[in-house]
C-alpha positions in Angstrom: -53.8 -7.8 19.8 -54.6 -11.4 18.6 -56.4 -13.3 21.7 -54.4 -16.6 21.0 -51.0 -15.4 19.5 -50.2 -19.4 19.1 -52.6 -19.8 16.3 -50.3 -18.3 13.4 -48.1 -20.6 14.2 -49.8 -24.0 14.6 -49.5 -24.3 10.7 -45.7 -23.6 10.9 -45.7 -26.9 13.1 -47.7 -29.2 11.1 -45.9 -27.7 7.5 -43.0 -30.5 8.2 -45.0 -33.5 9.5 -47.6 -33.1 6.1 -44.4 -32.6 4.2 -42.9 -35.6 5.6 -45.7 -37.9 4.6 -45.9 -36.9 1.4 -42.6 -37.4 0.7 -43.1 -41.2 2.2 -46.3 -41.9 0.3 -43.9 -40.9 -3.1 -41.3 -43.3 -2.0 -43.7 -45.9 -1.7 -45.3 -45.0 -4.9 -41.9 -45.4 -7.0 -41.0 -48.5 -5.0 -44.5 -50.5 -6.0 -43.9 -49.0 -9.4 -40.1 -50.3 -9.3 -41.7 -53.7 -8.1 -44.2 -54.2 -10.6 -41.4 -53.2 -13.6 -39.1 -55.8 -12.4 -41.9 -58.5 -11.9 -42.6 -57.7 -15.6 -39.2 -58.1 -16.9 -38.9 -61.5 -14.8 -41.7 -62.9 -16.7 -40.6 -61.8 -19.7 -36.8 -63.5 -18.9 -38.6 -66.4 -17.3 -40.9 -67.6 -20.9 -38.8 -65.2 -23.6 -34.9 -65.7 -22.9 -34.9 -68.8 -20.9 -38.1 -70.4 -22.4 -38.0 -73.2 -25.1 -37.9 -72.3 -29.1 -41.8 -72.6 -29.3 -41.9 -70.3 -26.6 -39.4 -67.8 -28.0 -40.5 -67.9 -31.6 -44.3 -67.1 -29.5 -43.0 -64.1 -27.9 -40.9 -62.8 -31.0 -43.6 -63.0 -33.7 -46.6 -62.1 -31.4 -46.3 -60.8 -28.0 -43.7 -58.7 -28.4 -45.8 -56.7 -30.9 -49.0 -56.1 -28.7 -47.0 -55.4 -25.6 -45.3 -52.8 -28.5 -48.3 -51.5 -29.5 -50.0 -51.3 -25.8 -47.1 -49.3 -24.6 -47.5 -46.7 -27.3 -50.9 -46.2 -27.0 -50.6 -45.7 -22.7 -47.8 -43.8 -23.9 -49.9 -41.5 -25.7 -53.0 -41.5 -23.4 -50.7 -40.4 -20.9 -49.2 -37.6 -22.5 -52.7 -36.4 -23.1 -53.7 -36.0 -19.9 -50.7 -34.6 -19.0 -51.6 -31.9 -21.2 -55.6 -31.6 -20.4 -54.5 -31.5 -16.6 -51.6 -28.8 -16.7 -53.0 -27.0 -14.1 -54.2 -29.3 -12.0 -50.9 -31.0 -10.1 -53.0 -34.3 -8.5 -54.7 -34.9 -11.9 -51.1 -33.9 -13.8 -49.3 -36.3 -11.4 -51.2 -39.1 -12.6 -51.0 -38.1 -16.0 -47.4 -38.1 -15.8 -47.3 -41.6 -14.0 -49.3 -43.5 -16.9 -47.2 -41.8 -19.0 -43.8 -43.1 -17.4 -46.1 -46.8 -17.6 -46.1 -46.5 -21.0 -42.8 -45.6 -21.9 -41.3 -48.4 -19.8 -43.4 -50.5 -21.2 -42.5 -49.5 -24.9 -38.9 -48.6 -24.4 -38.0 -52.6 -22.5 -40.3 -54.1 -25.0 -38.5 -52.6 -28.1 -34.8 -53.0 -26.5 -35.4 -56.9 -24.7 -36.8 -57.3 -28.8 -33.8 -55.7 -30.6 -30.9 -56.9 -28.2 -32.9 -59.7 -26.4 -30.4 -61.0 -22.9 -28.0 -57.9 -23.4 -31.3 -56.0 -22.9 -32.9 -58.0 -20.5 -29.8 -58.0 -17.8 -29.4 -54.1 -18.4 -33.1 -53.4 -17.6 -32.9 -56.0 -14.8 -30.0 -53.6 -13.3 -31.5 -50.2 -14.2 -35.0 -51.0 -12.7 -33.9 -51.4 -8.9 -30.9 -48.5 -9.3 -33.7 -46.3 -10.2 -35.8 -47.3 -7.6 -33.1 -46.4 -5.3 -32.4 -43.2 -6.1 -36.0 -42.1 -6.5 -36.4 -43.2 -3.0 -33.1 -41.0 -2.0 -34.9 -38.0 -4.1 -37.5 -38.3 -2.1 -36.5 -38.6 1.6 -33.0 -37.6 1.5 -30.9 -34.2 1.6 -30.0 -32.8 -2.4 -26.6 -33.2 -2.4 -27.0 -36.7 -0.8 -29.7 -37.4 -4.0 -27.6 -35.9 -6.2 -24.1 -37.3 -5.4 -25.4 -41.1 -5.6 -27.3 -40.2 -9.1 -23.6 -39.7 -10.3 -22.1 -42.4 -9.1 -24.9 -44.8 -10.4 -24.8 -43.3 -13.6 -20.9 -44.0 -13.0 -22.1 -47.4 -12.1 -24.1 -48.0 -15.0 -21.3 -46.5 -17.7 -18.6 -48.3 -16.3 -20.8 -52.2 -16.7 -21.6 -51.0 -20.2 -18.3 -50.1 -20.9 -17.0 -53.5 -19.5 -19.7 -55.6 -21.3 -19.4 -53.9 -24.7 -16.5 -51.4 -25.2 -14.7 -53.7 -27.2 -17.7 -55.3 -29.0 -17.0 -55.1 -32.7 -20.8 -54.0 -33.9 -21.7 -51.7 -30.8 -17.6 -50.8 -28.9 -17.8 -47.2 -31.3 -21.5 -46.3 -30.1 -20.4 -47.2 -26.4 -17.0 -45.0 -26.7 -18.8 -42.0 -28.1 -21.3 -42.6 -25.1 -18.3 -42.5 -22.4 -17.0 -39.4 -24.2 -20.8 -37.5 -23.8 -20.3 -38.8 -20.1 -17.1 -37.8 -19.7 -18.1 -34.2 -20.7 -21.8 -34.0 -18.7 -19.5 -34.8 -15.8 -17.7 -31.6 -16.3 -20.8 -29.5 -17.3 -22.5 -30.9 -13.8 -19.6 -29.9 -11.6 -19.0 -26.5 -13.3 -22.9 -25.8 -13.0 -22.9 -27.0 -9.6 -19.7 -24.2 -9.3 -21.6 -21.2 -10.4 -24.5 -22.2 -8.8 -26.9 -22.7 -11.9 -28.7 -25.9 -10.5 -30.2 -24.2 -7.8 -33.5 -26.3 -8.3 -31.5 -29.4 -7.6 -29.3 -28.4 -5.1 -29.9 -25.3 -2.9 -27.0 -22.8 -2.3 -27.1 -24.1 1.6 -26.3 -27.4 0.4 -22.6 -29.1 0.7 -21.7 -29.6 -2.9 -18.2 -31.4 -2.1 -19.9 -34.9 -2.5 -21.1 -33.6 -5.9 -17.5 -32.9 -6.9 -16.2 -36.1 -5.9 -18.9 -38.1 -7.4 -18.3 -36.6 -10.6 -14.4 -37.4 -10.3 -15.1 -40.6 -9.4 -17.3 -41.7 -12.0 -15.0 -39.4 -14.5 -12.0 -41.5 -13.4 -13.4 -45.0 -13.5 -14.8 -44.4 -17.3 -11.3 -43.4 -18.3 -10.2 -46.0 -17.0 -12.3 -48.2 -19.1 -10.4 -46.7 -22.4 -7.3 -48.2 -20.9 -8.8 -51.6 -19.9 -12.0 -52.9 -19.9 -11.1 -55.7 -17.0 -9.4 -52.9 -15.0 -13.1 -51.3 -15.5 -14.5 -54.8 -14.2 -12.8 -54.2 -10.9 -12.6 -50.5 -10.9 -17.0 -50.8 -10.8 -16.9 -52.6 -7.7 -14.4 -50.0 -5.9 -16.9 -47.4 -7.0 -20.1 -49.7 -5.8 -18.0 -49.9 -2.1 -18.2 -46.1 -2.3 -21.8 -45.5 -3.0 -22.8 -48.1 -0.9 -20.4 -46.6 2.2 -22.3 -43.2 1.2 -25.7 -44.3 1.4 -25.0 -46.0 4.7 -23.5 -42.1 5.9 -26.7 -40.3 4.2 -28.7 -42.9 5.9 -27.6 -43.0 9.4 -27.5 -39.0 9.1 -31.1 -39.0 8.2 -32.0 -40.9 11.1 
């Protein structure tokens, strides 16, 4: 018989505290990342879309292109030690992280180029929303994660749909874009069903929010085919609800 039968267990104890911290310390890492995108962005609406012709003729012919080329090649350097440091998940983590640098910094670049204040407002929006729900990801239950992912995905849809579904150029790109919505609504909720995303939410987990969300955000892009101003307000209804969830999820948590 063991002479201190609490010993096997003092690990048990300090499992949820460790756990706890790491999960903070990757919250805080994708907010300061989320901080840093957005500053970028601002500088690049402050001297590129609201800057003077000089300014904008600068940034078109010759920054544009190094901050291009710079997010390729972080891109690629990132990818590479993602690969070198497979097994190693501290060294992979990081590879991953300058590869998520460089994407951002190539994807904004060639999208603010190509579609210059369209661009810019939609990055502007995206930035903070994914900030958000990496920090729900992190700290928060699954289905609570998983739900609000939805509905800002629902979010994000529905403004597109009501900025550019009856565009003349881009309206049949943005309509085939609601239908591949439409339908990765139903895949989710019929996974969620038969239990195939196990990784994301855990059979314990509630998986009525899930359902709704995906009704929701179903329902308000359908409604965009009828109307893009009954989409206008039919975003801010669904922003009510997945800021009223968050606030639940939140005061849960604590």
């Amino acid at each position: 018989m063991s002479k201190n039968p609490n010993n096997r267990s003092k690990p048990v104890k300090q499992n949820k505290p460790v756990k706890q911290n790491e999960q903070m310390n990757g919250a805080m890492k994708f907010f300061l990342a989320s901080c840093v995108a957005e500053l970028y962005l601002l500088i690049v609406r402050r001297f590129y879309i609201n800057g003077d012709a000089m300014q904008q003729i600068a940034w078109f012919d010759h920054y544009f292109k190094i901050l291009l080329g710079v997010g390729v090649a972080v891109l690629a350097v990132g990818v590479v030690l993602s690969v070198m440091f497979r097994t190693d998940k501290k060294k992979r983590v990081w590879g991953w992280f300058v590869t998520g640098i460089g994407a951002f910094l190539a994807a904004s670049t060639a999208m603010v180029w190509a579609l210059n204040t369209a661009a810019m407002t939609f990055l502007c929006v995206l930035v903070p929303v994914v900030m958000l729900l990496s920090i729900f990801w992190s700290l928060y239950d699954r289905e609570c994660a998983l739900s609000l992912t939805i509905l800002g995905a629902g979010l994000l849809m529905l403004w597109v749909c009501s900025k550019c579904l009856s565009h003349v150029s881009m309206g049949l790109y943005v309509k085939i874009g609601a239908v591949v919505f439409l339908v990765l609504m139903a895949v989710i909720a019929l996974l969620v069903k038969r239990g195939k995303l196990s990784k994301l939410l855990p059979a314990n987990a509630n998986s009525l929010p899930v359902y709704v969300s995906c009704a929701l955000s179903a329902a308000g892009v359908i409604v965009a085919f009828f109307s893009t101003t009954l989409a206008y307000y039919t975003m801010w209804v669904l922003a009510i609800v997945v800021f009223a969830l968050a606030v639940y999820y939140t005061v849960q948590q604590l």
